[in-house]
KEKE-3310 file (N, C-alpha, C; in steps of 0.2 Angstrom, whole numbers, plus 5000, padded with zeros to 4 digits):
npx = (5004:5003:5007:4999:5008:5007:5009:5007:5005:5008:5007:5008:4998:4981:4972:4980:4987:4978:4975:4983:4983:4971:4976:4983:4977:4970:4980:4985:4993:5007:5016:5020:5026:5025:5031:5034:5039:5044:5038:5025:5025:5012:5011:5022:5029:5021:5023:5030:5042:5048:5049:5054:5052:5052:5038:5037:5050:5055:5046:5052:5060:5052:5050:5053:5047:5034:5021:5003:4993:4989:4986:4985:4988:4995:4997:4993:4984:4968:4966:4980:4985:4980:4987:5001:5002:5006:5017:5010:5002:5014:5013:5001:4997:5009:5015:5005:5004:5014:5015:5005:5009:5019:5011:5003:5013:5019:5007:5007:5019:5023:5010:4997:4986:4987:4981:4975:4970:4962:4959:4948:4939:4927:4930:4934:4921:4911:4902:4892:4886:4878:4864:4861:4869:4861:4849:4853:4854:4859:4872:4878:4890:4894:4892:4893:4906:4916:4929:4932:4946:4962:4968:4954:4955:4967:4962:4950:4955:4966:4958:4954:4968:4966:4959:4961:4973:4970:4962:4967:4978:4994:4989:4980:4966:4962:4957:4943:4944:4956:4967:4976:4977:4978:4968:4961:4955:4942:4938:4927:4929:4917:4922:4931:4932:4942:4944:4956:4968:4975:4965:4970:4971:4963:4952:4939:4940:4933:4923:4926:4938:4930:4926:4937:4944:4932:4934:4944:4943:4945:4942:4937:4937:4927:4930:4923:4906:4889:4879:4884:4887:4891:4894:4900:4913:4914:4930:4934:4922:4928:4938:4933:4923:4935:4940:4930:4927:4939:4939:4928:4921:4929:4919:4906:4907:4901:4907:4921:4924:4918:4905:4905:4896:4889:4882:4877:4880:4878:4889:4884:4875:4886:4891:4881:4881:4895:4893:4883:4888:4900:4894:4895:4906:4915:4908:4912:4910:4918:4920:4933:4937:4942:4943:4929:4925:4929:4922:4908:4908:4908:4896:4882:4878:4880:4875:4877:4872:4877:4887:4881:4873:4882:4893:4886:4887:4886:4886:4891:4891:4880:4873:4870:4877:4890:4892:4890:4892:4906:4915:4914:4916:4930:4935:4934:4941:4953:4957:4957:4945)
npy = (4994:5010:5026:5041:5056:5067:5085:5092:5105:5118:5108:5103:5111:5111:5109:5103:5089:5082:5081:5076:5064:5057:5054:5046:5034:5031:5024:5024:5034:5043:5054:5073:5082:5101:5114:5126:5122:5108:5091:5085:5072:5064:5064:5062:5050:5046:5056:5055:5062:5076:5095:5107:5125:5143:5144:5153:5154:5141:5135:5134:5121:5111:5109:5100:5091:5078:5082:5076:5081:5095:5103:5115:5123:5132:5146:5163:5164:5173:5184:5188:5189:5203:5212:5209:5215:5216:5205:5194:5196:5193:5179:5174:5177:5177:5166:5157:5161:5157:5143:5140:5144:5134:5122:5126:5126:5113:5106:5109:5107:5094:5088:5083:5087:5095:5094:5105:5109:5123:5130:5142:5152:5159:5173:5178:5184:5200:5209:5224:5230:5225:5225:5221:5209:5200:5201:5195:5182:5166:5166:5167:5162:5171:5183:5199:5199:5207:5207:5214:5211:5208:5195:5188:5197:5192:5179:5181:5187:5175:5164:5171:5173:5156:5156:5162:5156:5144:5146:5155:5159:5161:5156:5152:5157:5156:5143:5136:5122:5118:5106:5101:5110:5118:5112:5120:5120:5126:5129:5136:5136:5136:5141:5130:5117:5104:5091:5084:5094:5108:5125:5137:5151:5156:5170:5161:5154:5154:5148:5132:5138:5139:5127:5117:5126:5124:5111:5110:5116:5128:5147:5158:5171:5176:5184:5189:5196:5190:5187:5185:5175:5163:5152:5134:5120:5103:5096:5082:5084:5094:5088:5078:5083:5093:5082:5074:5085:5085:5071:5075:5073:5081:5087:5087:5098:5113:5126:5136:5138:5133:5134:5127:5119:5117:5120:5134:5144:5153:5163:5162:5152:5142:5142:5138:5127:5122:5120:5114:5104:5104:5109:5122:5129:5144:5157:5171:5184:5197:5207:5209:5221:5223:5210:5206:5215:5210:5195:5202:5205:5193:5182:5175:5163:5150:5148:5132:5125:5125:5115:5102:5100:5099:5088:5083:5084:5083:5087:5075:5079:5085:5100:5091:5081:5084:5089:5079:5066:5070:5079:5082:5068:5065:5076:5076:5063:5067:5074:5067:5063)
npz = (5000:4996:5005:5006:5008:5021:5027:5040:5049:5063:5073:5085:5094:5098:5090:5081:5088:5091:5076:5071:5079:5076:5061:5061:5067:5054:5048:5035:5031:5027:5039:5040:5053:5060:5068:5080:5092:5100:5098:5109:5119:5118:5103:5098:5092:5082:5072:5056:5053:5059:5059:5065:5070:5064:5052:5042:5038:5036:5026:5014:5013:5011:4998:4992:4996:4993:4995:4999:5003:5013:5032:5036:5049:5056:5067:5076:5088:5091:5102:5107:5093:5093:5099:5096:5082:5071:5069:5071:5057:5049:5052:5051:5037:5029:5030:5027:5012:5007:5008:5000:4988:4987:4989:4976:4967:4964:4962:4946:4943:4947:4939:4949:4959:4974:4990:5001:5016:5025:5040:5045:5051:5064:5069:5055:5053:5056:5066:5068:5079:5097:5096:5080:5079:5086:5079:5068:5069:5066:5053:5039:5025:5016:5023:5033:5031:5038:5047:5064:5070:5070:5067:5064:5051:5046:5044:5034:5023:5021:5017:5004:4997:4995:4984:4976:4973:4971:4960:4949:4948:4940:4924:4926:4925:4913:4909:4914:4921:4926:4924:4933:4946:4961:4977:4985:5004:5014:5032:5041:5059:5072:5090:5097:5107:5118:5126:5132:5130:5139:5140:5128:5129:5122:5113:5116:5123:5136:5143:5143:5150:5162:5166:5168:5179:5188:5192:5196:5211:5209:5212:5198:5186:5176:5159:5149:5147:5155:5146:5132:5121:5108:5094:5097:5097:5099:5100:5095:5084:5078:5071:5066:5056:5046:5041:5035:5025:5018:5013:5007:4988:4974:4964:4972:4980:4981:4985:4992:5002:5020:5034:5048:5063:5079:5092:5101:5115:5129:5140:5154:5153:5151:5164:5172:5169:5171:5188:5192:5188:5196:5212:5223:5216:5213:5203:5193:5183:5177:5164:5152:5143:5131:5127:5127:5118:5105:5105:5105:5093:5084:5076:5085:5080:5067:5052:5044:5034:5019:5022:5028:5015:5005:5009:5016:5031:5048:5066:5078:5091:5101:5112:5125:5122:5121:5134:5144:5139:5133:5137:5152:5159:5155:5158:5174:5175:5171:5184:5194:5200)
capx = (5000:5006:5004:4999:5012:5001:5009:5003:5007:5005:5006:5008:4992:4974:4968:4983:4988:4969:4971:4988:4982:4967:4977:4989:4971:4968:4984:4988:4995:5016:5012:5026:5023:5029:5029:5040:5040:5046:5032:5023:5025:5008:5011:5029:5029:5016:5025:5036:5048:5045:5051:5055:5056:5047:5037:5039:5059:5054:5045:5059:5065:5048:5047:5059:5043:5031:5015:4996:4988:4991:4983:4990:4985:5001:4993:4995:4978:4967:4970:4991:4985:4977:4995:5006:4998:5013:5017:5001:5001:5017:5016:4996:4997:5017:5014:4999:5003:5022:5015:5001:5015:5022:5005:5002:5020:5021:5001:5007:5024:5020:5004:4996:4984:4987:4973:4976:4965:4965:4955:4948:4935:4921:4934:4929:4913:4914:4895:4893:4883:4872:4856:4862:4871:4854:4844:4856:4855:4864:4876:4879:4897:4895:4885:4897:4912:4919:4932:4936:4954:4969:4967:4949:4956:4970:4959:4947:4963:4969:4953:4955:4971:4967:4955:4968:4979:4967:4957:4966:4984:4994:4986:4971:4960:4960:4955:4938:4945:4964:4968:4978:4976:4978:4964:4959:4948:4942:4932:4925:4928:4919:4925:4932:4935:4945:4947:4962:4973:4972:4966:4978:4973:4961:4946:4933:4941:4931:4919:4931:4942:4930:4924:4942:4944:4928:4934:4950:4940:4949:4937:4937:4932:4925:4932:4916:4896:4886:4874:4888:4882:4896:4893:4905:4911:4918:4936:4931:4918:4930:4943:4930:4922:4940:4941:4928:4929:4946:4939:4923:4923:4928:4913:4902:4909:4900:4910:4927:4923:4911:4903:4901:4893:4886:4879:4879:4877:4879:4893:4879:4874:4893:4892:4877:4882:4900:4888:4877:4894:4905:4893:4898:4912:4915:4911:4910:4909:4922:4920:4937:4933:4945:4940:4923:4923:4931:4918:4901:4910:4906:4890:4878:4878:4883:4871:4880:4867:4879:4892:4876:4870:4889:4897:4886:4890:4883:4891:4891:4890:4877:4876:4870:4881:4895:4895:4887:4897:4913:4921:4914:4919:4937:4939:4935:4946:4959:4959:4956:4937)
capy = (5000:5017:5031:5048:5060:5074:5089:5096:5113:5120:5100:5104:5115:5108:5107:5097:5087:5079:5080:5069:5054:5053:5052:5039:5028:5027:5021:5026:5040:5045:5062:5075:5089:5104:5117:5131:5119:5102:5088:5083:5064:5060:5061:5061:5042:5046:5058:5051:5067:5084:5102:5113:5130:5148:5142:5156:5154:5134:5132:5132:5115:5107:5111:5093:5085:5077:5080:5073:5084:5099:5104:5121:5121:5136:5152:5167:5166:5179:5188:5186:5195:5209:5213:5211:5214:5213:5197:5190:5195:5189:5171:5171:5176:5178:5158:5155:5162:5153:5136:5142:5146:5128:5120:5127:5126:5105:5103:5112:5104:5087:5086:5081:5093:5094:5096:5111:5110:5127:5130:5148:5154:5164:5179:5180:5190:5207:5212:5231:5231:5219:5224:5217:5201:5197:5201:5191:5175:5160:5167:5163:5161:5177:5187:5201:5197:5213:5207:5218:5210:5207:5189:5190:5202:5186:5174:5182:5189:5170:5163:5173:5169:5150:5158:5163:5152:5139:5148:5163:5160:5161:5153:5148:5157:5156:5139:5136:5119:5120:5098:5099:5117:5117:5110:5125:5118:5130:5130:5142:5134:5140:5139:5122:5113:5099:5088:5082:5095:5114:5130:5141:5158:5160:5173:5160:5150:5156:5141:5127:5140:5140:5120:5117:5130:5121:5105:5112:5117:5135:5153:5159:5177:5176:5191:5190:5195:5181:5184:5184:5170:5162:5144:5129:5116:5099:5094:5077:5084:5099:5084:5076:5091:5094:5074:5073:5092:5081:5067:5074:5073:5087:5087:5089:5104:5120:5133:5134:5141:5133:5136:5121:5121:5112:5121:5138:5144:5160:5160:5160:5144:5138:5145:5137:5119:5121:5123:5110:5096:5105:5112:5126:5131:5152:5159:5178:5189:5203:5206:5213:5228:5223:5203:5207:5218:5203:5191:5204:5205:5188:5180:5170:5156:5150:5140:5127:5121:5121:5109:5099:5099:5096:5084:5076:5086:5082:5085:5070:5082:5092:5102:5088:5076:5087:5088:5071:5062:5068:5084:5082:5062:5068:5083:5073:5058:5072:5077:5060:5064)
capz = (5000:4996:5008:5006:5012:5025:5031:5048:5054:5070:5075:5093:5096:5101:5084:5078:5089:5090:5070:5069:5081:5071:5053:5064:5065:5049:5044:5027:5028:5031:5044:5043:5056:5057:5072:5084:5099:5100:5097:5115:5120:5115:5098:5094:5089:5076:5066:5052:5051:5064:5058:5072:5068:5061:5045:5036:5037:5035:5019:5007:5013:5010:4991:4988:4999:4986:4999:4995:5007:5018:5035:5037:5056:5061:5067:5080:5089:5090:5109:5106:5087:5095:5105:5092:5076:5065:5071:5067:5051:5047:5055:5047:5031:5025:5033:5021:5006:5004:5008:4995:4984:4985:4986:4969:4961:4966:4957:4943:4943:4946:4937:4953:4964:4982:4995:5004:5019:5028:5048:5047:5059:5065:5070:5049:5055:5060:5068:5071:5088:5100:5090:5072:5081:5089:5075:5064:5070:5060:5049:5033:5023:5015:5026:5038:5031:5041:5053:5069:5074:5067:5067:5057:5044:5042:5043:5029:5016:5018:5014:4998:4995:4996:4981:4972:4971:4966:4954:4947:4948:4933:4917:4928:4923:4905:4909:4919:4927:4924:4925:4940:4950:4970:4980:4994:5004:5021:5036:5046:5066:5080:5097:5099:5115:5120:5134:5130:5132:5141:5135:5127:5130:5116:5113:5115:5129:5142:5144:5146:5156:5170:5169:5169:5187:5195:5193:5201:5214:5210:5207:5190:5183:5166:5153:5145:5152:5157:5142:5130:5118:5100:5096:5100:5096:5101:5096:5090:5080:5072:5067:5058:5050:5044:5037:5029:5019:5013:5007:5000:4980:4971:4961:4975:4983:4979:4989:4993:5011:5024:5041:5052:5068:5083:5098:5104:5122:5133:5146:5160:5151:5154:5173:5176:5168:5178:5193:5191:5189:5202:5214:5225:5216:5213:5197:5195:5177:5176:5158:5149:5138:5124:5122:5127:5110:5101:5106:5103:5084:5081:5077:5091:5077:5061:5045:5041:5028:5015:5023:5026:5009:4999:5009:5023:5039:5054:5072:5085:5099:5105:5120:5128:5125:5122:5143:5149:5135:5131:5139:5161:5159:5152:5164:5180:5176:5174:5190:5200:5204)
cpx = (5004:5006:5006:5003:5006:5006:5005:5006:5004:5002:5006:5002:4984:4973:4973:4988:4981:4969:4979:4988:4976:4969:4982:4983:4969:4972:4987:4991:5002:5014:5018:5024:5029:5028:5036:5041:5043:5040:5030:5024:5020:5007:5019:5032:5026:5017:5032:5043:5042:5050:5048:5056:5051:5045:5038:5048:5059:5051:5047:5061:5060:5046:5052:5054:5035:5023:5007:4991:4991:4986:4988:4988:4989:4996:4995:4988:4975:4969:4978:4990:4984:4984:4999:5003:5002:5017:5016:5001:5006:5016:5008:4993:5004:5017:5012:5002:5011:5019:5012:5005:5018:5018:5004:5007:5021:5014:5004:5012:5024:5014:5000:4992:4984:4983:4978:4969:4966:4959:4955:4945:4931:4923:4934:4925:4916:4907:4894:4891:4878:4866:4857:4865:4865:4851:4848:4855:4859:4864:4878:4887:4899:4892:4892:4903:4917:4923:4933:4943:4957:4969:4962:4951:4963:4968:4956:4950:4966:4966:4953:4961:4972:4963:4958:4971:4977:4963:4961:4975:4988:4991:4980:4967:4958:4958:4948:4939:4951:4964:4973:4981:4976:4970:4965:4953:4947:4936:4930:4924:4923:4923:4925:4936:4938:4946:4951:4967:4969:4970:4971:4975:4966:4954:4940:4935:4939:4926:4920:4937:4938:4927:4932:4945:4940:4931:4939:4948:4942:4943:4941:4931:4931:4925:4927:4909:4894:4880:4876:4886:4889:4892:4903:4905:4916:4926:4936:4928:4921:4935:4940:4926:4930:4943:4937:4926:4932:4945:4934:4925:4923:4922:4908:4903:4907:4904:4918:4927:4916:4912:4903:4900:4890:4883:4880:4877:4881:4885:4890:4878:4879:4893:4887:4878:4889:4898:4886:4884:4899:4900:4897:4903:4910:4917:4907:4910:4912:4925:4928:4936:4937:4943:4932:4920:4924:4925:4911:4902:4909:4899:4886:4878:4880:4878:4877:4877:4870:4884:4886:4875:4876:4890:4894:4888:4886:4887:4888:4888:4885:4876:4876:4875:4889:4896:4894:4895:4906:4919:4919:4916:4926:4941:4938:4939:4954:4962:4956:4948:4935)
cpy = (5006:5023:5035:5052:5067:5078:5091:5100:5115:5113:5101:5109:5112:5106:5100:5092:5080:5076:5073:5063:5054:5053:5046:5032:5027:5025:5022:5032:5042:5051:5063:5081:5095:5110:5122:5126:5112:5096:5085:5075:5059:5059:5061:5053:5041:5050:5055:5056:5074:5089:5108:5119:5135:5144:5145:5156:5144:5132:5129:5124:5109:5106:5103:5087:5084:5075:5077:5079:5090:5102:5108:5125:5131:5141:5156:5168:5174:5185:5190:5191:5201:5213:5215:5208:5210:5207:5192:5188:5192:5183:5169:5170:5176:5170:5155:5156:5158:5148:5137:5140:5140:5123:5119:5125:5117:5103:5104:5107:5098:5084:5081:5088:5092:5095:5101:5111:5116:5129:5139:5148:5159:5171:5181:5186:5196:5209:5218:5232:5223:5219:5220:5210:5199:5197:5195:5185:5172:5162:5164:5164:5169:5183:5191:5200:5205:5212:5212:5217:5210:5201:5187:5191:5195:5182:5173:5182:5179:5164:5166:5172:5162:5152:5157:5161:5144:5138:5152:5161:5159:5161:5153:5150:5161:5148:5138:5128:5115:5110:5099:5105:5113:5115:5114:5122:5123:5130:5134:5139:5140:5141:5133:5122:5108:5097:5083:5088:5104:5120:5135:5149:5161:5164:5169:5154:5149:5150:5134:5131:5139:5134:5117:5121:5126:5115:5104:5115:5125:5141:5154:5166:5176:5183:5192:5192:5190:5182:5184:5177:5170:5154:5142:5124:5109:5096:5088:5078:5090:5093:5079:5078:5092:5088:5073:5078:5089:5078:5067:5074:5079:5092:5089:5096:5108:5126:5129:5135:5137:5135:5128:5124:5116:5112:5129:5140:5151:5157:5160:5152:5139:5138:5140:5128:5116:5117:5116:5101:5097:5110:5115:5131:5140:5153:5167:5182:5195:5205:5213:5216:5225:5215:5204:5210:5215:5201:5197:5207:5199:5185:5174:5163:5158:5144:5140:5121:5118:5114:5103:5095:5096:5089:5080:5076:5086:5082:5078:5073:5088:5096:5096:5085:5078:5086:5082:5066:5062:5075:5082:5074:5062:5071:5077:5066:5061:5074:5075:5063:5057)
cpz = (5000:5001:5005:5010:5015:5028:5037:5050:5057:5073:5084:5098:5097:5094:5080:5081:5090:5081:5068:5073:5078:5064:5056:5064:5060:5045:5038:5025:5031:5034:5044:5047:5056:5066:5076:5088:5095:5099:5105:5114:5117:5108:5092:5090:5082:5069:5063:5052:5056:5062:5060:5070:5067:5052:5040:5033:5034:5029:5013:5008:5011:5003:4990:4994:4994:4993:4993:5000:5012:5022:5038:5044:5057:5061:5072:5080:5089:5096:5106:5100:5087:5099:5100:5083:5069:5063:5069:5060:5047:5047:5050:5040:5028:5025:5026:5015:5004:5003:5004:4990:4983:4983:4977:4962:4959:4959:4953:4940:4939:4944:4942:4960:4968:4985:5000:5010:5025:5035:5048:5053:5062:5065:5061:5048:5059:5062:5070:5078:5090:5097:5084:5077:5083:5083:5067:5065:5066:5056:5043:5030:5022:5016:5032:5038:5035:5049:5057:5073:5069:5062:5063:5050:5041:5040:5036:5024:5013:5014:5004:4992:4991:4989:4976:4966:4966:4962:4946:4944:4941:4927:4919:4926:4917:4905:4914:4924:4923:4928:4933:4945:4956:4972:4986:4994:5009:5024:5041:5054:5070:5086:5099:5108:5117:5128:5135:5131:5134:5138:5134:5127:5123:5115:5117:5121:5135:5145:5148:5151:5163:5171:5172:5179:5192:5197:5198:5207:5215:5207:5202:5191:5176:5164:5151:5149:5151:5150:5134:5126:5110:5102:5096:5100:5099:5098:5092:5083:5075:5067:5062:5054:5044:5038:5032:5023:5015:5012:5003:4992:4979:4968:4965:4981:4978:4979:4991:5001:5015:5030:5044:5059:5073:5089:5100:5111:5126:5138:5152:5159:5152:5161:5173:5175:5174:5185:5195:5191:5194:5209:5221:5224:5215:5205:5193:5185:5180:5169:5158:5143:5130:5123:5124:5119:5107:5101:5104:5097:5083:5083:5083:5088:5071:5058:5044:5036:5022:5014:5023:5020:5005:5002:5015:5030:5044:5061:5076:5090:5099:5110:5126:5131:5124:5131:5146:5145:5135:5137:5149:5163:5160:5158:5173:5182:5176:5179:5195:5202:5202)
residu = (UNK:UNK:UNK:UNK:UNK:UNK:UNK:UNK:UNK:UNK:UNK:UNK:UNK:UNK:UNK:UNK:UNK:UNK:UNK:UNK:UNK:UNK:UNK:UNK:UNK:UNK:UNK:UNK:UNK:UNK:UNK:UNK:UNK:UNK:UNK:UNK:UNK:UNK:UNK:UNK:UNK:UNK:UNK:UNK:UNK:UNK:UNK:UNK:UNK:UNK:UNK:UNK:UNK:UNK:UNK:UNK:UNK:UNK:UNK:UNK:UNK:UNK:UNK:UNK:UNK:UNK:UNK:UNK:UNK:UNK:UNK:UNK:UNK:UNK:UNK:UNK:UNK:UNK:UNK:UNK:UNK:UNK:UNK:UNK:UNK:UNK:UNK:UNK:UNK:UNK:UNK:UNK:UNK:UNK:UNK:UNK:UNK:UNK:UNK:UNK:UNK:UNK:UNK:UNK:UNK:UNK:UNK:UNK:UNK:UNK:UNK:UNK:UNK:UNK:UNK:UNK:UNK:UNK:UNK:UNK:UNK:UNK:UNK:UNK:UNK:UNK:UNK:UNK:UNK:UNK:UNK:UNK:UNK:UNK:UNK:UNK:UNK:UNK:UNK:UNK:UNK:UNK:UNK:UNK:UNK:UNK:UNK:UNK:UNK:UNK:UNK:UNK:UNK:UNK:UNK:UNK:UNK:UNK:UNK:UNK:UNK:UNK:UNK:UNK:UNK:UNK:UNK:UNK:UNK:UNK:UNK:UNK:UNK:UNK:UNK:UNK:UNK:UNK:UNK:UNK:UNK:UNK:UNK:UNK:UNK:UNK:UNK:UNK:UNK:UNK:UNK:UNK:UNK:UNK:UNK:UNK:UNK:UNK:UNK:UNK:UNK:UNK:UNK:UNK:UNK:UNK:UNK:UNK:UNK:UNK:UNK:UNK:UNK:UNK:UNK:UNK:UNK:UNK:UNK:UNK:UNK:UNK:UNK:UNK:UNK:UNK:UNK:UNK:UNK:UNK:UNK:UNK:UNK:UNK:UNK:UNK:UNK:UNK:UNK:UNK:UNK:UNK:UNK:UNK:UNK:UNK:UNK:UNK:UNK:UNK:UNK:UNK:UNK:UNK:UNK:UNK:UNK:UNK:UNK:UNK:UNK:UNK:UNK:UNK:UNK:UNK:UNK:UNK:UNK:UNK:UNK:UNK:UNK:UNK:UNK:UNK:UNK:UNK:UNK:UNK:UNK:UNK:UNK:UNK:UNK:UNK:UNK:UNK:UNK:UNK:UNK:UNK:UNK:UNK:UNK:UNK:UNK:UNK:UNK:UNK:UNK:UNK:UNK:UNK:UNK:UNK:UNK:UNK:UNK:UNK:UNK:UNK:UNK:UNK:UNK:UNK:UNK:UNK:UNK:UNK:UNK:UNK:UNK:UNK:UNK:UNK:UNK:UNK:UNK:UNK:UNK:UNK:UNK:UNK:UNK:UNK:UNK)
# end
């Protein structure tokens, strides 16, 4: 059997440490990761080859690697983007558009089109006040595209990018379906959660920051108002969002951009479930001005009809069983209860 060579960037981060032990179970595939840090122990057995390093200084070495797929994970979340702007935009687009740029030159090259799977995200959306997001409800792909961070405006640009490169680029488009052009695929995440590994700091982190606190038996101020309201989704359920984008057929992909989604809920909603699995514990609302603005930029939901309709998406988890099932099981075995 042959395998498919996959990239993973930003292999050490929640999304893609989750995303390299589930391509390790389906066996078929050689995994090379790629990231600043060193590979954590639970998945340094699983990659075939790990390169350590700044991506943007790092891509040049990968043009003599004859990949099948890319999941271009590496990023400067959003909070950290708002800090150091310039940063951000180096590490999330100067990132993107090189690997883009190899992406394309290898399809082209080696009459062979690469899968480019790329993890956008709600920070997308940009909503002017609390009246329009309320009255907005479920968000469509190209509905608000008016980012208000840093991190958004990359996310959006690289999105277009992905456009680009796999529509426009060169010759392309004197051809309507160029024989062996880049495969961009991208997803719009929401707020993912994991219980499997901690949070990192991130805008929407607030939910699991204070389930994680209770079970610690430690108070927690939540950055956000308690009527504060994004959806969210399970980590299981964004790595197989992500899977099956990649193996849908070309032919049945309408858009190069979706939304997926699975649950939304207010952070009072998160307080009172914390509550309800660690009772007693202390949990107070001291919204912070500048991620509070973040968060009431982005939409209360997200239609994900189209991913629905193309390719058959369905989440696992819903609120439900997102906490009975999979994340309050997890977290209390983490910390002997």
């Amino acid at each position: 059997m042959t395998l498919k060579t996959v990239l993973v960037t930003g292999a050490c981060g929640e999304i893609g440490q989750a995303l390299v032990q589930e391509l390790s179970k389906r066996g078929d595939y050689r995994i090379v990761t790629e990231d600043m840090m060193p590979l954590p122990e639970t998945i340094k057995a699983l990659s075939a080859e790990h390169v350590q390093g700044d991506l943007v200084y790092k891509v040049k070495t990968f043009y003599d690697y004859d990949f099948d797929i890319i999941f271009h994970l590496a990023a400067s979340l959003s909070s950290k983007a708002e800090v150091a702007t310039e940063e951000a935009h180096r590490i999330n687009v100067e990132g993107t558009m090189h690997l883009l740029m190899l992406a394309a030159y290898r399809s082209e090259k080696y009459g062979k089109s690469v899968k480019f799977l790329f993890p956008s995200s709600i920070a997308a959306y940009g909503i002017s006040n609390l009246d329009v997001k309320k009255s907005a409800g479920s968000v469509k792909e190209d509905e608000y595209n008016t980012p208000h961070t840093m991190y958004g405006c990359n996310k959006l640009y690289c999105e277009k990018l992905g456009m680009y490169y796999s529509r426009y680029y060169g010759q392309r488009h004197l051809d309507p379906d160029p024989p062996f052009m880049l495969d961009f695929r991208a997803l719009r995440f929401p707020g993912l959660i994991s219980a499997f590994t901690l949070p990192s700091g991130g805008t929407s982190d607030y939910g699991p920051e204070m389930l994680h606190a209770a079970a610690q038996g430690k108070p927690y101020s939540c950055f956000v108002r308690e009527d504060t309201k994004i959806s969210f989704m399970a980590m299981p359920d964004a790595i197989k969002s992500l899977l099956m984008l990649t193996d849908a057929p070309r032919q049945n992909l309408s858009h190069i951009i979706y939304n997926v989604a699975a649950f939304a809920l207010t952070a009072g909603e998160f307080r009172d479930r914390a509550l309800r699995a660690f009772p007693g514990e202390k949990i107070t609302f001291n919204p912070n001005p500048r991620r509070q603005g973040i968060v009431d930029s982005w939409p209360e939901d997200v239609d994900d009809s189209l991913a629905r309709k193309d390719w058959g998406w369905k989440p696992d988890y819903d609120e439900d069983a997102f906490f009975d099932q999979y994340f309050l099981p997890q977290i209390r075995k983490r910390y002997g209860m």
